[in-house]
C-alpha positions as CSV (number, residue, x, y, z in Angstrom):
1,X,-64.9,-22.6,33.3
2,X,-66.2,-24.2,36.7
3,X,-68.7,-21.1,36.9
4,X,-70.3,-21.2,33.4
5,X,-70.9,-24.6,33.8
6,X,-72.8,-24.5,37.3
7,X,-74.8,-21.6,35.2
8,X,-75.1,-23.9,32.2
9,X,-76.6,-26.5,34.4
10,X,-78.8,-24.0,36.5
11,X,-80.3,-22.9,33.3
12,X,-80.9,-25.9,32.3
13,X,-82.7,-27.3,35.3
14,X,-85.1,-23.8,36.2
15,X,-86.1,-23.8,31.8
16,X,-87.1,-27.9,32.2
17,X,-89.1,-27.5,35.8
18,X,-88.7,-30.3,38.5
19,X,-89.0,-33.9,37.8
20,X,-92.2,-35.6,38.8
21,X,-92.6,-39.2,40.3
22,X,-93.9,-40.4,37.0
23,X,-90.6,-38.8,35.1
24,X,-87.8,-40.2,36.5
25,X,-84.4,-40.7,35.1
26,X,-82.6,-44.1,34.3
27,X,-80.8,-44.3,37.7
28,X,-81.9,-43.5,41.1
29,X,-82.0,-40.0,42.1
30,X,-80.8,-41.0,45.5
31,X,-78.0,-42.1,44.4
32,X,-77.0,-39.6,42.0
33,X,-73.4,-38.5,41.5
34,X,-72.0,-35.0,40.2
35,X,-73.2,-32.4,38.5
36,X,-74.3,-33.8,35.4
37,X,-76.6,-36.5,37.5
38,X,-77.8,-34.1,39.7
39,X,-78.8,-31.8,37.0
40,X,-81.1,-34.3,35.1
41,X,-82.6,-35.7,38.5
42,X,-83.5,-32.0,39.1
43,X,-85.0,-31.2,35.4
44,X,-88.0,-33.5,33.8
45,X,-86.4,-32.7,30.2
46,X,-83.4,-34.0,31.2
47,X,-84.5,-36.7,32.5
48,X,-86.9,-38.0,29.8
49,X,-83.7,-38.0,27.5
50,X,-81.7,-39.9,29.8
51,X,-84.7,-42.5,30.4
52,X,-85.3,-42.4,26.5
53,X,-81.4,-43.1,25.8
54,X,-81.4,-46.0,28.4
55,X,-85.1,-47.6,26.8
56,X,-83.1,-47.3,23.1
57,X,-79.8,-48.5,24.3
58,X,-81.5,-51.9,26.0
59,X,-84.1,-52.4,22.6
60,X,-81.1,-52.4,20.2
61,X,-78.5,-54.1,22.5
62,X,-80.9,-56.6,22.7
63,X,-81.8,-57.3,18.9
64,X,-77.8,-56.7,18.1
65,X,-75.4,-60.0,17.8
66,X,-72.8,-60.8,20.4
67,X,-70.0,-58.5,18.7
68,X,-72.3,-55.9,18.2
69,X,-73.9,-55.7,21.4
70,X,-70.5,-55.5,23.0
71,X,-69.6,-52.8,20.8
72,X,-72.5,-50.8,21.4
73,X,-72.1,-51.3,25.3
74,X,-68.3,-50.3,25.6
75,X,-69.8,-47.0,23.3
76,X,-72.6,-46.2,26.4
77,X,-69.9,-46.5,29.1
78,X,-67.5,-43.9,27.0
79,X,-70.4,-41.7,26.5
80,X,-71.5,-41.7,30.1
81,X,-68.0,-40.7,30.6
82,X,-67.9,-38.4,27.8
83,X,-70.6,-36.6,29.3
84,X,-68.9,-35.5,32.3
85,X,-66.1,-34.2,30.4
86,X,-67.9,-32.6,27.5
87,X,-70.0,-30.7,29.8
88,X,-66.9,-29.0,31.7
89,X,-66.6,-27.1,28.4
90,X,-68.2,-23.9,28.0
91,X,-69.2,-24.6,24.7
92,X,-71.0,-28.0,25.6
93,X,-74.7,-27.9,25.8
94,X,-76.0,-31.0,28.5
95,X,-79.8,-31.1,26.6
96,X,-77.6,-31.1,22.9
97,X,-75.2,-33.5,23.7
98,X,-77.8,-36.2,25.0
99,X,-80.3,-35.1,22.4
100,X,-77.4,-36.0,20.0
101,X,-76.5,-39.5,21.4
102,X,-80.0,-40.7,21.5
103,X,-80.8,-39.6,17.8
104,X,-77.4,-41.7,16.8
105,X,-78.7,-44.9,18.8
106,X,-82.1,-44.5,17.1
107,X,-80.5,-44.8,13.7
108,X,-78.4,-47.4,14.5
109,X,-80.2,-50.9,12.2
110,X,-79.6,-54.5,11.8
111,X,-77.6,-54.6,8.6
112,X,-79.0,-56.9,6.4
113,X,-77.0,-60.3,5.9
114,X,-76.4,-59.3,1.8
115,X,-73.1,-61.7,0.7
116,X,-70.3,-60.2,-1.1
117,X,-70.0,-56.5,-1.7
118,X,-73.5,-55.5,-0.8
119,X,-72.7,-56.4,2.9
120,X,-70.3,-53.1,2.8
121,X,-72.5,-50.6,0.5
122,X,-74.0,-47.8,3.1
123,X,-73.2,-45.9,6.3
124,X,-72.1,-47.0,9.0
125,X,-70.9,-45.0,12.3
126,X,-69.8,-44.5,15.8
127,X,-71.1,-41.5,17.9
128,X,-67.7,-39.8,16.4
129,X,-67.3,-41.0,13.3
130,X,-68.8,-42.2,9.7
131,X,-68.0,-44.4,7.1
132,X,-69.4,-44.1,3.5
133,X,-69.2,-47.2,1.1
134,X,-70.3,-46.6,-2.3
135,X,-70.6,-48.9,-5.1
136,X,-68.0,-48.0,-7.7
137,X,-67.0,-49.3,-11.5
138,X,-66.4,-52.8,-11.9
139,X,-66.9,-54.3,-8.6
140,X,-64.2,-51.5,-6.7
141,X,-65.8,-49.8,-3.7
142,X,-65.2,-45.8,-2.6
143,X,-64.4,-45.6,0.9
144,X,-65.2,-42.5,2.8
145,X,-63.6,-42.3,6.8
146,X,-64.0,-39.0,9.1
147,X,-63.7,-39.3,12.6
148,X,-64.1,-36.1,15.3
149,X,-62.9,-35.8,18.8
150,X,-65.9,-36.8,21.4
151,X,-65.5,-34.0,23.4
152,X,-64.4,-30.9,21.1
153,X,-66.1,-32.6,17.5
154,X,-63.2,-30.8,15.6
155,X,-62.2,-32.6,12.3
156,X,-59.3,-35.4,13.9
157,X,-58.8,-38.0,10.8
158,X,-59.9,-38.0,7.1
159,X,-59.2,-40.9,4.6
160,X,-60.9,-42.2,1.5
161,X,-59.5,-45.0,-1.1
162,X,-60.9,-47.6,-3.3
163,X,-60.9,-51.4,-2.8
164,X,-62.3,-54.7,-3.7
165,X,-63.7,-57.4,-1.7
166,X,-60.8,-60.1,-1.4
167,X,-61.4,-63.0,1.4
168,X,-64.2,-61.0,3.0
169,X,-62.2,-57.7,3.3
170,X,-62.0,-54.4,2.0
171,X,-58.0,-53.2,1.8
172,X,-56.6,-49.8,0.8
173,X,-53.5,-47.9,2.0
174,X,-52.8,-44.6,2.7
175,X,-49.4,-43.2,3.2
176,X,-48.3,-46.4,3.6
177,X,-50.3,-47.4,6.2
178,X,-52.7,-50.3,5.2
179,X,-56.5,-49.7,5.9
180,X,-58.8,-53.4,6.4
181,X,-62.7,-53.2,6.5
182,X,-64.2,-56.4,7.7
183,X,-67.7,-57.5,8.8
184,X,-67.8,-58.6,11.9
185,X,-71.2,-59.8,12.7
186,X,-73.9,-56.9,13.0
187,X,-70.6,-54.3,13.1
188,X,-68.0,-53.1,10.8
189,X,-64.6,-53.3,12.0
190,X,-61.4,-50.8,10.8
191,X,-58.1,-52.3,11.5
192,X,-55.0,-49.8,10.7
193,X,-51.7,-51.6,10.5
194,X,-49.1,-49.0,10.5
195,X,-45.2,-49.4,10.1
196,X,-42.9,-48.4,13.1
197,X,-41.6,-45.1,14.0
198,X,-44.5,-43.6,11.3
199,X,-47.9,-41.4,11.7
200,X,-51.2,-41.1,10.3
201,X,-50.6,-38.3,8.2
202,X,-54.3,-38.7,7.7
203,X,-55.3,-38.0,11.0
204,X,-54.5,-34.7,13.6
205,X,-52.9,-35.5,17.2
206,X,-53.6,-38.7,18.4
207,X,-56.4,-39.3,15.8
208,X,-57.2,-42.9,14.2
209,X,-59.7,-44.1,12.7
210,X,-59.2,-47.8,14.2
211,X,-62.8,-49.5,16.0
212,X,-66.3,-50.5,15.4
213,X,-69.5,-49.3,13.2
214,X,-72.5,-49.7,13.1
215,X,-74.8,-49.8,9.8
216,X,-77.5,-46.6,10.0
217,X,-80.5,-45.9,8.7
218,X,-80.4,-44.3,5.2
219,X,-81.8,-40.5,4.3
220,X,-82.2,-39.9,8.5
């Protein structure tokens, strides 16, 4: 695994060329750490997505609200870790996997400040999951959750229901496990409460469906 990875990452760098003064990375190349740093200090591809992510990632942290702007910081840091991982796997692709993570932060939006219902209706995601809200007959909303593994993106938890807006929230259960959608500022929030000694039947091994979301662009 060790080996195809050193060759994934020597492909990688010869295909891009070396990095020029005016093509830097985010960080400094001097202090770079591991593989994964080393490799987009040495290609100017590489590097121009890494600048690109950083440049998107300050914009929209920037134009977010406090809530959201934490969110979206705490999902950098685990995709900076992620990164490391992911790219230990022979069937991880460094260019894809940033390529990927910068289109998600440019689709990212400020949702609009709609009251009741219309605050839910759209998409709204994390770099490993989506969320669907549809309007449905007489005021009820269709809820659609997936979420994927960050490192393998195999299916890990699928859920839908129907609710209505009561005191802000949207609330559904599944195998007895009750499901709350809530605003929270510029993000969505999922909360799962789940009785003792039970599972999410819904999800695979150590799946759940439980953080925040942010509202994307529609038709992207």
């Amino acid at each position: 695994m060790i080996k195809q990875f050193c060759m994934a990452l020597a492909m990688a760098m010869s295909a891009a060329g070396p990095v020029s003064a005016q093509n830097r990375p985010s960080f400094d190349c001097a202090k770079a750490k591991g593989d994964v740093e080393n490799a987009i200090c040495k290609s100017a591809e590489l590097s121009s997505l890494d600048r690109e992510i950083a440049l998107t990632f300050g914009q929209l942290r920037r134009r977010l609200g406090p809530e959201a702007a934490r969110a979206l910081r705490q999902e950098q840091e685990t995709f900076n870790a992620t990164r490391d991982v992911a790219m230990a796997n022979p069937d991880s692709d460094l260019k894809s996997f940033m390529a990927e993570h910068l289109t998600w932060l440019r689709r990212i939006q400020l949702p609009a400040a709609d009251a009741g219902s219309a605050a839910f209706i759209g998409e709204w995601s994390t770099p490993y999951g989506t969320v669907s809200i549809k309007p449905g007959k007489s005021g009820v909303l269709a809820i659609e959750i997936n979420t994927t593994s960050g490192v393998s993106a195999r299916w890990v938890c699928e859920v839908s229901g129907e609710a209505r807006l009561r005191d802000g929230k949207l609330t559904f259960k599944e195998d007895n496990i009750t499901i709350i959608l809530a605003r929270k500022g510029d993000v969505l929030g999922i909360e799962e409460i789940v009785p003792a000694s039970q599972g999410r039947d819904y999800c695979g091994a150590n799946g759940a469906i439980e953080g925040q979301y942010f509202k994307l662009r529609p038709g992207e």
